[in-house]
TORPA-582524 format. One record per atom (N, C-alpha, C, O): residue in one letter; x, y, z. Coordinates in steps of 0.02 Angstrom, whole numbers, padded with zeros to 5 digits, always signed. Layout:
<sites>
aXYZ/...
</sites>
This chain:
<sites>
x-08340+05154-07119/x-08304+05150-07181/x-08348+05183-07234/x-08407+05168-07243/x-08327+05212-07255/x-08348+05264-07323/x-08304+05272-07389/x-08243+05276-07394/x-08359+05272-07442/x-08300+05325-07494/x-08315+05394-07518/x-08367+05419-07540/x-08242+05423-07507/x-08225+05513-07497/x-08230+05514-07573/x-08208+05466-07605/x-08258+05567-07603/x-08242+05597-07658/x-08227+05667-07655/x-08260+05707-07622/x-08169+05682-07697/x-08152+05768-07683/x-08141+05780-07782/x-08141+05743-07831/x-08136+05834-07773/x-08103+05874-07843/x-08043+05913-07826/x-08041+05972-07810/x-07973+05852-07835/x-07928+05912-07847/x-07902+05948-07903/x-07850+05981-07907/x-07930+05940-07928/x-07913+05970-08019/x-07981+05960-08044/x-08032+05969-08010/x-07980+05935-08129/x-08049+05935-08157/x-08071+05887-08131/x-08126+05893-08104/x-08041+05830-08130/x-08083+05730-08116/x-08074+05731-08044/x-08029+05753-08009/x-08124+05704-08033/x-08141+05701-07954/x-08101+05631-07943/x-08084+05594-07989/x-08091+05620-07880/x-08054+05575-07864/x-08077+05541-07785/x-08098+05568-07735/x-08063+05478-07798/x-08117+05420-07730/x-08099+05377-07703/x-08087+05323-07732/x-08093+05386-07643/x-08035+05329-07582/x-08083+05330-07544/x-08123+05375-07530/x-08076+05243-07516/x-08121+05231-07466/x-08065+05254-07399/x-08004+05250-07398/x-08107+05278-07351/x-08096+05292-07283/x-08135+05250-07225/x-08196+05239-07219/x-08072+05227-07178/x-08105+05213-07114/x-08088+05273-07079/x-08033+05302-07079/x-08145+05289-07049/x-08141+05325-06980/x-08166+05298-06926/x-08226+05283-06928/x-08124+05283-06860/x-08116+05279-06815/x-08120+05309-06752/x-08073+05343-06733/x-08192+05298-06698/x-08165+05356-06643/x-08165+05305-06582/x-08187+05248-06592/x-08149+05317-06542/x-08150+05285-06466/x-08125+05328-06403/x-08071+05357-06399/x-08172+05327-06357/x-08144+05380-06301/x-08070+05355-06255/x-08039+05388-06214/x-08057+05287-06279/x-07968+05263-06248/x-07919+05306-06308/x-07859+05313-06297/x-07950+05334-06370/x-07878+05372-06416/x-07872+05449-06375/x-07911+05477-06337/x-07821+05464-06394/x-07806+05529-06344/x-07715+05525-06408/x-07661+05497-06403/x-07755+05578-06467/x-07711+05562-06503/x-07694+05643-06525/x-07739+05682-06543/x-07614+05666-06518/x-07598+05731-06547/x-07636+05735-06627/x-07658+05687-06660/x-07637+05794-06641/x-07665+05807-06700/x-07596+05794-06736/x-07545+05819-06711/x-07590+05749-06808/x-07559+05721-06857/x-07576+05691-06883/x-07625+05655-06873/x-07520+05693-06957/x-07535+05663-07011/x-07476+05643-07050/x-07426+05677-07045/x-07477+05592-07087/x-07444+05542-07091/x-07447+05494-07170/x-07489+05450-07176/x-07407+05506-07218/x-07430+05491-07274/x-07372+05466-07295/x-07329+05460-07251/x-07353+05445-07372/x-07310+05414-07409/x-07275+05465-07429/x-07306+05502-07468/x-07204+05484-07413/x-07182+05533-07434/x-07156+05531-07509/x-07110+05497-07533/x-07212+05593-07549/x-07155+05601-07605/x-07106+05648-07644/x-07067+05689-07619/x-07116+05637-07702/x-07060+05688-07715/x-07059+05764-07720/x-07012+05802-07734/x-07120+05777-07705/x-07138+05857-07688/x-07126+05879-07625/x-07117+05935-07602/x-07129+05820-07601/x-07095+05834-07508/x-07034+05845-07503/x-07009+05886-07465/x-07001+05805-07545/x-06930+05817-07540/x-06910+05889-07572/x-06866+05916-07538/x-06932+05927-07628/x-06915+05979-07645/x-06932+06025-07590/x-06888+06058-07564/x-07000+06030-07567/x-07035+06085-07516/x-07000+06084-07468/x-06996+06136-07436/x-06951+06009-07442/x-06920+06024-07381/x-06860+06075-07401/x-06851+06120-07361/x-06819+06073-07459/x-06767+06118-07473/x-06792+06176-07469/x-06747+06215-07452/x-06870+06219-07482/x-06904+06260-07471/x-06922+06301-07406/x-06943+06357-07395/x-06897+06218-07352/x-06911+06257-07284/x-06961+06221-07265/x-06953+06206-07206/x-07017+06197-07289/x-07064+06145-07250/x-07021+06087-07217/x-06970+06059-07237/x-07055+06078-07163/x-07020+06004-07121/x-07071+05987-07111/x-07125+06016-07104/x-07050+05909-07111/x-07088+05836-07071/x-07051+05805-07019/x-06990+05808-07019/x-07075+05781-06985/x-07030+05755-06922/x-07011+05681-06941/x-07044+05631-06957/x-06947+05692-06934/x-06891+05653-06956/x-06867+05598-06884/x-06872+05612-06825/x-06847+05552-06905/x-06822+05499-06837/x-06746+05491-06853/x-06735+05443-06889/x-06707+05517-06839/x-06642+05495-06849/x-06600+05405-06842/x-06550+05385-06870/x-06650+05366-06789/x-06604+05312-06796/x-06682+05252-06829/x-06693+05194-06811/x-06727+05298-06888/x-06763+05265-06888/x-06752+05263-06999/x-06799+05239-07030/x-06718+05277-07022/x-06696+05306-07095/x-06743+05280-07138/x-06763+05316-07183/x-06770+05213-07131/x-06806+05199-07192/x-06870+05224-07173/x-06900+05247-07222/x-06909+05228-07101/x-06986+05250-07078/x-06983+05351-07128/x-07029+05380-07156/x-06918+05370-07118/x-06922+05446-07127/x-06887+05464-07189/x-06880+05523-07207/x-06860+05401-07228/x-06886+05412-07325/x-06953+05405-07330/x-06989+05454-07343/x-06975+05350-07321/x-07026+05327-07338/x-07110+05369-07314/x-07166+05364-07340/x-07091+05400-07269/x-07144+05447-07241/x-07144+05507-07213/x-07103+05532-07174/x-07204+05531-07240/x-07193+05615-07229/x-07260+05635-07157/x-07321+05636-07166/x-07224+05649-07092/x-07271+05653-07048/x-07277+05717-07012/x-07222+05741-07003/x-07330+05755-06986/x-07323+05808-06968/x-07397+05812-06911/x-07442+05771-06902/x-07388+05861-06887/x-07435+05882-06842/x-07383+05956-06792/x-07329+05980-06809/x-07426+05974-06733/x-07440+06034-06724/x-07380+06013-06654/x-07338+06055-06639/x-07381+05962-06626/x-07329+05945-06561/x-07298+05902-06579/x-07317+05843-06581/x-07223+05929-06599/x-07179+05869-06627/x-07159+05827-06577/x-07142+05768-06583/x-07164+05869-06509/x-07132+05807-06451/x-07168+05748-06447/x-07143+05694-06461/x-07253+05759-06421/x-07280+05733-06423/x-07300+05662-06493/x-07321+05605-06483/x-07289+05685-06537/x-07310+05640-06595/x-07218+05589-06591/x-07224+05528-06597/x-07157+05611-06583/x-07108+05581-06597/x-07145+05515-06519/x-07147+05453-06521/x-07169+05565-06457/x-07168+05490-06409/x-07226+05444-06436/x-07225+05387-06414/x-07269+05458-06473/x-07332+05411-06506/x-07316+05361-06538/x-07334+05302-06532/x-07259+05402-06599/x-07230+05352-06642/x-07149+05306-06618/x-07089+05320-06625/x-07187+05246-06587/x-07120+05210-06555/x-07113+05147-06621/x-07143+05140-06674/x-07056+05109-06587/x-07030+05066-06657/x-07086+05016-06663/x-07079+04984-06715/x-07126+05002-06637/x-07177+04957-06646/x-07228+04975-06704/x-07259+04935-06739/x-07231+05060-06705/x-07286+05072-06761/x-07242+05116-06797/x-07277+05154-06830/x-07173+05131-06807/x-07135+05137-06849/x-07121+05088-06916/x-07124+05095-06977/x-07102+05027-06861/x-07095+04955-06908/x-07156+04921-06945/x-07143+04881-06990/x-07212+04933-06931/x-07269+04925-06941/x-07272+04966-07001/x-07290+04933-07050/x-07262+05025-07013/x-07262+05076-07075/x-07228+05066-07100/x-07249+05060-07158/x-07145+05051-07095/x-07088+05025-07135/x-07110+04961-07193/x-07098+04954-07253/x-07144+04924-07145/x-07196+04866-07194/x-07231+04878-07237/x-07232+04857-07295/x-07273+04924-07204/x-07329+04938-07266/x-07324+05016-07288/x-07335+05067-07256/x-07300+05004-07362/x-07273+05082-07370/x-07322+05125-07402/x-07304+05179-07424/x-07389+05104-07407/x-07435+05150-07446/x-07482+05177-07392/x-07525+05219-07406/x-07476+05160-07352/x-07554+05193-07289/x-07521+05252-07282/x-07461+05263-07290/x-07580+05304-07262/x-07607+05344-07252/x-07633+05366-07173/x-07693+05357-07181/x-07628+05380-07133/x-07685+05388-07051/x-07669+05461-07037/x-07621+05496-07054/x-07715+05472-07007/x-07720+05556-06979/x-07736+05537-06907/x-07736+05477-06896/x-07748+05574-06861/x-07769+05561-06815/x-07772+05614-06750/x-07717+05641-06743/x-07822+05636-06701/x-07846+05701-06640/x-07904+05673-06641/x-07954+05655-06672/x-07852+05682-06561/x-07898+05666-06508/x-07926+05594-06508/x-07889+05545-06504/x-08005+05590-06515/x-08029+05508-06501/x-08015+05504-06567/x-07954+05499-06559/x-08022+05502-06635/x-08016+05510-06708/x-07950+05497-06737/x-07896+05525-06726/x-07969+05435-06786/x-07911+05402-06814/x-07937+05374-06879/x-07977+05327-06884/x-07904+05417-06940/x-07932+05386-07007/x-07882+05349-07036/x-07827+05352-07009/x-07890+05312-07089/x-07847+05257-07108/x-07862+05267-07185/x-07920+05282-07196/x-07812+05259-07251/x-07865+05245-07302/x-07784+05260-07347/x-07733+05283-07321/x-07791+05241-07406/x-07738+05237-07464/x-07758+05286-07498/x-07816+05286-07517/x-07720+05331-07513/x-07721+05411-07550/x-07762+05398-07617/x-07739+05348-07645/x-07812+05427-07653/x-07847+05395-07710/x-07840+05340-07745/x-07826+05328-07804/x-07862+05289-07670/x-07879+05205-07704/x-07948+05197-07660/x-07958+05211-07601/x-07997+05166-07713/x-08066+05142-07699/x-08057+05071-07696/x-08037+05035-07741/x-08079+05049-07620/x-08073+04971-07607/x-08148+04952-07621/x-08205+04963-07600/x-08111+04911-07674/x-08166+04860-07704/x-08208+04828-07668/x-08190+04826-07609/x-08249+04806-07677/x-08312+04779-07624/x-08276+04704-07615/x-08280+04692-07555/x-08249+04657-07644/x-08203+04596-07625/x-08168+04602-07588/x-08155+04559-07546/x-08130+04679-07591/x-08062+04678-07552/x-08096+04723-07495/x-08058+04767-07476/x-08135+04723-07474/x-08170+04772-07412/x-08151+04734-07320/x-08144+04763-07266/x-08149+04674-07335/x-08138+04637-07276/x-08041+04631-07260/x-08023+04618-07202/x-08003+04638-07301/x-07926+04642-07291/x-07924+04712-07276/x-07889+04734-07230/x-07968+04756-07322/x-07942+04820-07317/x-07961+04849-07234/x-07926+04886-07201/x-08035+04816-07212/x-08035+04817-07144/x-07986+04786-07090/x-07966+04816-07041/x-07976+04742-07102/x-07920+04701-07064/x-07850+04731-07071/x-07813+04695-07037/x-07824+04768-07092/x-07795+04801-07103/x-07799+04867-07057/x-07767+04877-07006/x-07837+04902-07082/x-07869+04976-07047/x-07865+04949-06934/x-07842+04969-06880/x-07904+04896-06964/x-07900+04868-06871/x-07806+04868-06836/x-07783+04885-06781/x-07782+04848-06883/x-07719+04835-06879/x-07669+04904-06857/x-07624+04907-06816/x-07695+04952-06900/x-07669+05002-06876/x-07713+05045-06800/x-07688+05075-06753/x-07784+05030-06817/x-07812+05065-06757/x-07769+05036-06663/x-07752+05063-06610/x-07770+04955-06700/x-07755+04935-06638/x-07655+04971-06599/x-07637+04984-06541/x-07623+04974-06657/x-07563+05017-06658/x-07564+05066-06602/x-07519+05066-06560/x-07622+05117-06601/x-07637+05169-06566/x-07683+05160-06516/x-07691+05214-06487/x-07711+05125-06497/x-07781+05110-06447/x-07728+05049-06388/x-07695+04998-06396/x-07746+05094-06328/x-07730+05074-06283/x-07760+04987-06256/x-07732+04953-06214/x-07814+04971-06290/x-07834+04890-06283/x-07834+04863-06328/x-07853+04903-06371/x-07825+04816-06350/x-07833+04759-06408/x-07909+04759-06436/x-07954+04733-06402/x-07923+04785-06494/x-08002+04770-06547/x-07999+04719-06580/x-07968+04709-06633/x-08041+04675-06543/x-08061+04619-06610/x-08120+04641-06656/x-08166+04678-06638/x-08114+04614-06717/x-08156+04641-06762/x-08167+04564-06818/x-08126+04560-06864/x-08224+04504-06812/x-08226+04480-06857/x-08235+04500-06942/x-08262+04551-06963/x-08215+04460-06973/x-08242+04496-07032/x-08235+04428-07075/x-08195+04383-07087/x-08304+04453-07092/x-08323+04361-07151/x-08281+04376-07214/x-08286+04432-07240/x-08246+04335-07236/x-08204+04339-07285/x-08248+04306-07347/x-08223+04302-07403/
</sites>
């Protein structure tokens, strides 16, 4: 767990990131964010995200893409569809053993570091073929 700082304009901007690797992920290259309203124009532009037809609120609510759409539509089944439908602000990328987790420029507070992990586990476990326990002193 880290915090990213970038400059996309003048003010730099700082989200904590989990990154995640384990040699059981075997994950297409994608990415996976809160879709907004620039997505929706760019798609009239001709950009696509891969869309679920009997899934409507997972594919308002999120804008996902990567390089093998077959592959990423069989990754994403209703279990970690519904899971995202819930929580509508995450963020995950993920290739190969590598799986990051983190809320688009939000810095988790050092209080909230143990939900925000429990959380992050929550989604790792989504994608990881065994169950991770992960205590965390609250």
């Amino acid at each position: 767990m880290f915090d990213f700082t970038y400059t996309p304009g003048e003010e730099p901007m700082t989200q904590t990131v989990i990154l995640f690797y384990s040699e059981q992920l075997n994950l297409p290259l994608f990415t996976l964010r809160p879709e907004s309203m620039f997505d929706t124009i760019k798609q009239f532009l001709g950009f696509k995200d891969i869309d679920f037809d009997n899934c409507p609120i997972f594919s308002e609510l999120y804008f996902l893409k990567g390089n093998d759409e077959g592959a990423i539509r069989h990754l994403f089944d209703e279990k970690k569809i519904k899971f995202y439908e819930a929580h509508k602000d995450v963020n995950t990328e993920g290739s190969g053993n590598f799986l990051i987790f983190y809320r688009h420029r939000i810095k988790v507070e050092p209080a909230s570091i143990p939900l925000f992990l429990e959380e992050g586990v929550q989604v790792l476990n989504l994608f990881h073929s065994n169950l991770i326990r992960i205590e965390v002193e609250k």
